[in-house]
C-alpha positions in Angstrom: 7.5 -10.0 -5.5 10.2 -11.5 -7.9 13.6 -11.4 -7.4 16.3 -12.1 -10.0 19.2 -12.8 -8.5 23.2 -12.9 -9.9 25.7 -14.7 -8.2 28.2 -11.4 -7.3 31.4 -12.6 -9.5 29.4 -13.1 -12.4 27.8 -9.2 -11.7 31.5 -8.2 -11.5 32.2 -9.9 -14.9 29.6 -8.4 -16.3 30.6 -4.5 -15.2 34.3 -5.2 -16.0 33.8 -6.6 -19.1 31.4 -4.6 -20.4 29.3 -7.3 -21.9 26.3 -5.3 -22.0 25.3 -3.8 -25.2 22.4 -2.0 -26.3 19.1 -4.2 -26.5 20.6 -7.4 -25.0 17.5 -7.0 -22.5 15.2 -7.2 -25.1 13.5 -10.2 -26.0 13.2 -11.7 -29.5 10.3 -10.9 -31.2 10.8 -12.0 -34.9 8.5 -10.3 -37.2 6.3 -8.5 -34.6 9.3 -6.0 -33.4 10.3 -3.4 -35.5 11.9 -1.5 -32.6 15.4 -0.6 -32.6 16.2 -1.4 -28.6 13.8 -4.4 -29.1 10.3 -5.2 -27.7 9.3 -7.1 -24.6 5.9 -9.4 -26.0 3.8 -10.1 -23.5 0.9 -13.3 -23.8 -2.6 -12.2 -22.6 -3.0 -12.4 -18.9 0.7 -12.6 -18.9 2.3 -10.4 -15.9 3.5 -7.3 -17.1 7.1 -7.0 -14.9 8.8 -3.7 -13.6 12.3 -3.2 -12.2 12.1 -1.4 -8.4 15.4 0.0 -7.7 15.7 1.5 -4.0 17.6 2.0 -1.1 15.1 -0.2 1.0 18.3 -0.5 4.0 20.2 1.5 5.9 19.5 5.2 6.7 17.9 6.2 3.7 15.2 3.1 3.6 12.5 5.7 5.4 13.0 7.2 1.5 13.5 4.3 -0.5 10.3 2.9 0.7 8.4 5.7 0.4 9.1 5.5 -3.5 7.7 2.2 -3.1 4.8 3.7 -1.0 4.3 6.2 -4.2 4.7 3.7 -6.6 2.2 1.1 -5.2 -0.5 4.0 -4.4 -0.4 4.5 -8.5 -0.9 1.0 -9.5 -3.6 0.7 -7.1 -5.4 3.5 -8.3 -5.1 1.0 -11.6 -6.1 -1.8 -9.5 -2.9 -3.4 -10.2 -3.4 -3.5 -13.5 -1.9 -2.2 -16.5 -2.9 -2.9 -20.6 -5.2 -5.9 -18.7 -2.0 -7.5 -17.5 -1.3 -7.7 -13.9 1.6 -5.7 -13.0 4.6 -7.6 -11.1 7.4 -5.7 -9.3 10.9 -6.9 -9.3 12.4 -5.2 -6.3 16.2 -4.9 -5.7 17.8 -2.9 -2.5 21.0 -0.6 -3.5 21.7 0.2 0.3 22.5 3.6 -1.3 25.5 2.9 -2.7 26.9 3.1 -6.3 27.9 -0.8 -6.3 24.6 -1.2 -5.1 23.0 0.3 -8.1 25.0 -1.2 -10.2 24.3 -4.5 -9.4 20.8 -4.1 -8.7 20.4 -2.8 -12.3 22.0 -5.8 -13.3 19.9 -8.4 -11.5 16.7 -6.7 -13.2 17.7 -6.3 -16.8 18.8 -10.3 -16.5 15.4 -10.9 -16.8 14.1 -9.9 -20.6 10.9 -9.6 -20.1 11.1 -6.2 -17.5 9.5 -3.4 -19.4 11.2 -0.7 -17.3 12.5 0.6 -13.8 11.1 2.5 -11.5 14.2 3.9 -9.3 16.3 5.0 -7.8 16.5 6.5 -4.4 19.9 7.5 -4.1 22.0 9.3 -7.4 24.7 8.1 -6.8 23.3 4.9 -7.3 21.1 6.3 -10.1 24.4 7.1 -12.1 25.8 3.6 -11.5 22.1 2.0 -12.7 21.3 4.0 -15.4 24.8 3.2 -17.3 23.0 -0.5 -17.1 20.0 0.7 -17.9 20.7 2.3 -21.1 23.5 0.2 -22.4 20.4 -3.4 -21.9 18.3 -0.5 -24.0 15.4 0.1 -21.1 14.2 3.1 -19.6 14.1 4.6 -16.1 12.1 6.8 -14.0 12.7 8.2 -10.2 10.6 10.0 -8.1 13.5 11.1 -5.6 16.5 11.5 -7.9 17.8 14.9 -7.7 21.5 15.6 -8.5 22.5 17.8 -11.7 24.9 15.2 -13.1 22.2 13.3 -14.4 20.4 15.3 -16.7 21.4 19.0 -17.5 24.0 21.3 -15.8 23.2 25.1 -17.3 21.1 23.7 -20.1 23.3 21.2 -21.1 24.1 17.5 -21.1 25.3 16.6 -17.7 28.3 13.9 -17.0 25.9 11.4 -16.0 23.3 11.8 -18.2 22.0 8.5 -20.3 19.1 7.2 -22.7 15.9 6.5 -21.2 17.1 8.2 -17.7 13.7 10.8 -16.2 13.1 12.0 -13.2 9.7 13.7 -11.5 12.2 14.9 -8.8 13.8 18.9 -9.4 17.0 19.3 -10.3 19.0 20.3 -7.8 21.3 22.5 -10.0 20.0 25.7 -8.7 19.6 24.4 -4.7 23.3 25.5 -4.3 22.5 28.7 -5.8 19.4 29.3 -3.8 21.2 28.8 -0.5 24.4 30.7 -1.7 21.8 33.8 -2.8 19.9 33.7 0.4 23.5 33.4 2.8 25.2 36.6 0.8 22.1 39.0 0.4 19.8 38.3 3.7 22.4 36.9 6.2 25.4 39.6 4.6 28.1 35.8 4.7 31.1 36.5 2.6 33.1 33.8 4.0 31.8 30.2 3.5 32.9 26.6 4.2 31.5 23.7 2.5 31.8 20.5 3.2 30.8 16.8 1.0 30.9 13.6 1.3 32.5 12.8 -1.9 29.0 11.8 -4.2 27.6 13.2 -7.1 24.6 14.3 -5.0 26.7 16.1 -2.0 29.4 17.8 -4.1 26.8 18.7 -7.1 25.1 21.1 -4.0 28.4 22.1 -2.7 29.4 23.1 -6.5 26.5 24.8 -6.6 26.8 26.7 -3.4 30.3 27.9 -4.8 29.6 29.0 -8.3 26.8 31.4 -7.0 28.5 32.5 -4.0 31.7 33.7 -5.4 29.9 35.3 -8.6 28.4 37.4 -5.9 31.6 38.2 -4.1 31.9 35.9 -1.6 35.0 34.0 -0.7 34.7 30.2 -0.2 37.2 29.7 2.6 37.2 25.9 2.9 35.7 23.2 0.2 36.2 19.8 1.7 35.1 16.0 2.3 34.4 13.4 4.5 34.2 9.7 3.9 31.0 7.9 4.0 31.3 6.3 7.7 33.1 8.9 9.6 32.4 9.2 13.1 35.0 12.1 14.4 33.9 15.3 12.8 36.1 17.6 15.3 39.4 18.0 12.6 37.0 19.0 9.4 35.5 21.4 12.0 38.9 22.8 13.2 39.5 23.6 9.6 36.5 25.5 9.5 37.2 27.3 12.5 40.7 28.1 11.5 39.5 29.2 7.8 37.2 32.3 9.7 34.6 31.3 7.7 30.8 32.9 8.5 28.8 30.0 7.7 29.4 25.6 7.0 27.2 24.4 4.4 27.2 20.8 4.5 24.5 19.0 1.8 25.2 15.9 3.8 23.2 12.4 4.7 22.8 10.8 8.4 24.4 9.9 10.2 27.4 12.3 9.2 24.9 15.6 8.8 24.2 14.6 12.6 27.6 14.2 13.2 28.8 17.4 12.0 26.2 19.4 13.4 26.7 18.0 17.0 30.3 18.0 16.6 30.1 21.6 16.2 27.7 23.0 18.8 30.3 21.3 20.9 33.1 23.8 19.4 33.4 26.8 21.3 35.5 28.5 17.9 32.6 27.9 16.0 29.9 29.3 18.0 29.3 32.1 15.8 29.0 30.2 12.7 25.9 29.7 11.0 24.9 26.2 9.9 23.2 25.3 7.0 22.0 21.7 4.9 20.0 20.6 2.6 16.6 18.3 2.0 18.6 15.2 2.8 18.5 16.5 6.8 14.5 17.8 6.5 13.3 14.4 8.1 11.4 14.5 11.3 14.2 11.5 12.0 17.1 13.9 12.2 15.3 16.5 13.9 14.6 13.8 16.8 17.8 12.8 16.3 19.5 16.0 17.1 16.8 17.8 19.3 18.1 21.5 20.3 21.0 21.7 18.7 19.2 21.8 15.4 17.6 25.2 16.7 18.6 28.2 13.9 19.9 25.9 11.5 18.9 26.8 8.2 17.8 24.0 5.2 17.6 24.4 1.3 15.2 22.2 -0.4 12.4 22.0 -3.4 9.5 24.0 -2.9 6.8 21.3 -1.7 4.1 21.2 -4.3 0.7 23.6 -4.0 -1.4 21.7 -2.1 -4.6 20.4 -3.6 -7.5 17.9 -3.3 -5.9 15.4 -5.7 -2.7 15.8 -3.5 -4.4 15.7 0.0 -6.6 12.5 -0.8 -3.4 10.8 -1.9 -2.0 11.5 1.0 -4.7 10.4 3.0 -4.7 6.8 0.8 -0.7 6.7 2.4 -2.1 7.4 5.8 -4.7 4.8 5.2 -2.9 2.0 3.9 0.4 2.4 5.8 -0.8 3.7 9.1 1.4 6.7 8.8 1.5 10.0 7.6 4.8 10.3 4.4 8.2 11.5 5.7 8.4 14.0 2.9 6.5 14.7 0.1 8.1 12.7 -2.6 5.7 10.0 -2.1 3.8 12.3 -4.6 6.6 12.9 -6.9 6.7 8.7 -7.0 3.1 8.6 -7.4 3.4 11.3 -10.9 6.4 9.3 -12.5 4.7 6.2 -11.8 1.6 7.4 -13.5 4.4 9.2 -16.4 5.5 6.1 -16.9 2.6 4.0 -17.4 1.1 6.3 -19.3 4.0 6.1 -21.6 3.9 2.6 -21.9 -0.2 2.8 -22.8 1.0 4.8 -25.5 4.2 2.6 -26.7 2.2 -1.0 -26.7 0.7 -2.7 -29.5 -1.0 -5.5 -30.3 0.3 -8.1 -32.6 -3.4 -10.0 -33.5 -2.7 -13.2 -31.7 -3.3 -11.7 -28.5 -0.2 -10.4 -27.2 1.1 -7.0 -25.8 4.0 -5.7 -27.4 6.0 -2.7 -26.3 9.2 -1.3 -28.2 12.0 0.0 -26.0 12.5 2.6 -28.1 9.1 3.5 -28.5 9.1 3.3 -24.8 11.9 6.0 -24.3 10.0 8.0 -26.8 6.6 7.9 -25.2 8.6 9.5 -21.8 10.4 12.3 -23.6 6.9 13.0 -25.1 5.5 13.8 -21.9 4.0 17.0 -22.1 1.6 18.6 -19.1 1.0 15.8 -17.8 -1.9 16.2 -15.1 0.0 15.2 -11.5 -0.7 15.4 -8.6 2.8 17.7 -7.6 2.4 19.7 -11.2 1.4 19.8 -14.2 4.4 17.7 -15.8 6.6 18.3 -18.8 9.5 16.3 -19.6 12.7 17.8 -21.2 15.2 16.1 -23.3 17.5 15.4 -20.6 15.1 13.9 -18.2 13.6 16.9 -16.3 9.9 16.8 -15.7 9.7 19.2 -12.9 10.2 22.2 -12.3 13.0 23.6 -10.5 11.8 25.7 -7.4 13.4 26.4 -4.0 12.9 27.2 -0.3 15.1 28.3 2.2 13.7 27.2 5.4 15.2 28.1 9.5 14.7 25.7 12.5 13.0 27.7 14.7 11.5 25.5 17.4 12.5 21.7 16.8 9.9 20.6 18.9 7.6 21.6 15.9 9.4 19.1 14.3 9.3 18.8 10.6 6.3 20.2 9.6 6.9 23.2 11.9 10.2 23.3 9.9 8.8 23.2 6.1 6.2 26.0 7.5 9.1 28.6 8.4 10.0 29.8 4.6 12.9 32.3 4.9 13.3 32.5 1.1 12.1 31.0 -2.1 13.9 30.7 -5.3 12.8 29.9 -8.8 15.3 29.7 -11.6 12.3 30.9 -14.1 11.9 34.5 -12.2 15.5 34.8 -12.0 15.2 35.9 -8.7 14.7 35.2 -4.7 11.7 36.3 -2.7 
């Protein structure tokens, strides 16, 4: 795998500068490119390169290489091949963070001959990336992304939101509503605390959560934060306690989900309080992680897809080629944006008679946004014109017996939710 690297103050030039501007990624063509972002030309036999963008360190690599997982499962179903071009991957590692995303982005539209990037793991560094993305005039696709601001909040253009940006991934707009729904009518809550860790991701849920639960007639006692890195949970949690409030929602990462769920099965004033995250804590990793005191927590999280034979033998390809089973099942939301997105390029490429491959950006972005039931393995695909190509749909699951661990978990549905009924079953 290639890596094109920057030397960091030349990265912080470029993001301070704002050097980038639309197209400088794109090579030039002369007379064969007619496209407005540019083309990438491509001789025959000539590797056809794509951008990886992933959080391949820290807590969140189990997920960032499981995108990779995803991703290489499609191409091998290609044979590696796409157009008759051997496909490259150029991967970068975000760490998770927005800097990280930033500069990762950076590093891989250096290079003008990447047709487009396959990432990220994180949104927070998907908002960071895709301003790179779009502004060097290539597109993006994640298989993980999930966070409102970058597409559509209530059917229209989120904060984040930019050019060539899709994701296979739901958006998580109504995951705050689901839980808030399922907390007032089948657990009677009317006073909640929510706590965030500052991200687009985390406070997009905890938003969420709020809107819904106060249109209801609940009272958010608390909304709060904790940094990134914080090891003493106990004064957050004394807030909580003092506040009265029924149950803590925390959409949080490990280690601080861990954190604040220990911390506060060791708080006698919160003993009554019911606990509730998101999908970022529905890992078999935090379940062994936290053992017992998981037991009753409730999680909110997308609806795993129907299963099916295209689904199970993909997932036993993963088992076969990595020796273990996938930690969730967005190694199948990877696997349909990777085949979205080479589909999209099939349809964007030309030839120019002497032999080469040549693919507009623009054409490019357009091929994605055309994307229309597309046959995948999660769902039959459509994209919107924010990005969306899923479906938004919802569980509500309970912790019942941890030593099920998380399969036992995703089996114990509470509740489902599905903006399209307008309702919760």
């Amino acid at each position: 795998m290639r890596r094109v690297l920057w030397p960091l103050a030349t990265i912080a030039l470029l993001i301070g500068g704002g050097l980038w501007i639309a197209g400088s990624g794109a090579q030039d063509t002369g007379d064969r490119c007619h496209d407005p972002l540019g083309c990438v030309v491509l001789p025959a036999g000539a590797p056809l390169p794509l951008g990886v963008i992933q959080s391949l360190s820290g807590k969140v690599a189990v997920l960032g290489t499981e995108q990779v997982r995803g991703l290489e499962l499609a191409l091998a179903s290609r044979n590696g091949r796409l157009l008759g071009h051997p496909v490259e991957l150029v991967v970068e590692d975000t760490g998770c963070r927005p800097e990280g995303g930033a500069n990762a982005a950076l590093r891989i539209v250096s290079d003008s001959q990447v047709v487009a990037i396959f990432g990220t793991t994180c949104s927070g560094d998907a908002a960071a990336a895709a301003q790179v993305m779009t502004e060097a005039g290539l597109s993006m696709i994640s298989g993980n992304n999930s966070a409102p601001y970058l597409t559509a909040i209530g059917g229209e253009r989120a904060p984040k939101w930019q050019p060539g940006y899709f994701r296979t991934a739901p958006n998580e707009e109504h995951s705050g509503p689901a839980a808030a729904r399922y907390a007032y009518v089948s657990l009677n809550v009317r006073k909640a605390a929510l706590i965030h860790d500052g991200d687009i991701y985390t406070r997009g849920l905890a938003e969420g959560f709020r809107r819904e639960f106060e249109r209801l007639g609940g009272t958010v006692v608390l909304f709060t934060a904790v940094d990134k890195g914080d090891a003493d949970m106990r004064p957050v949690l004394e807030a909580v306690a003092a506040a009265k409030a029924d149950l803590l929602f925390f959409p949080l990462f490990q280690p601080e989900g861990n954190k604040v769920l220990l911390a506060a099965r060791g708080m006698l004033p919160l003993a009554g309080v019911r606990l509730m995250s998101d999908g970022s804590l529905i890992e078999q990793s935090f379940i062994d992680a936290v053992g017992e005191s998981a037991r009753g927590m409730y999680f909110v999280g997308p609806t795993p897809p129907t299963p099916n034979a295209a689904l199970a033998a993909l997932t036993e390809n993963y088992l076969a080629k990595y020796g273990e089973m996938p930690p969730t099942t967005y190694f199948a939301n990877a696997y349909d944006a990777a085949g979205i997105l080479f589909a999209a390029i099939t349809r964007a490429a030309k030839a120019d008679g002497q032999g080469n491959t040549v693919i507009g950006r623009q054409a490019l972005r357009d091929a994605l946004a055309a994307t229309r039931d597309y046959p995948g393995v999660t769902e039959r695909l459509t994209c919107d014109r924010f990005g969306d190509c899923a479906k938004p749909r919802f569980n509500v699951l309970r912790l019942d017996e941890p030593r099920a661990g998380v399969n036992g978990l995703l089996a114990n549905v509470v509740s489902t939710y599905a903006p399209e009924d307008d309702h919760a079953r």
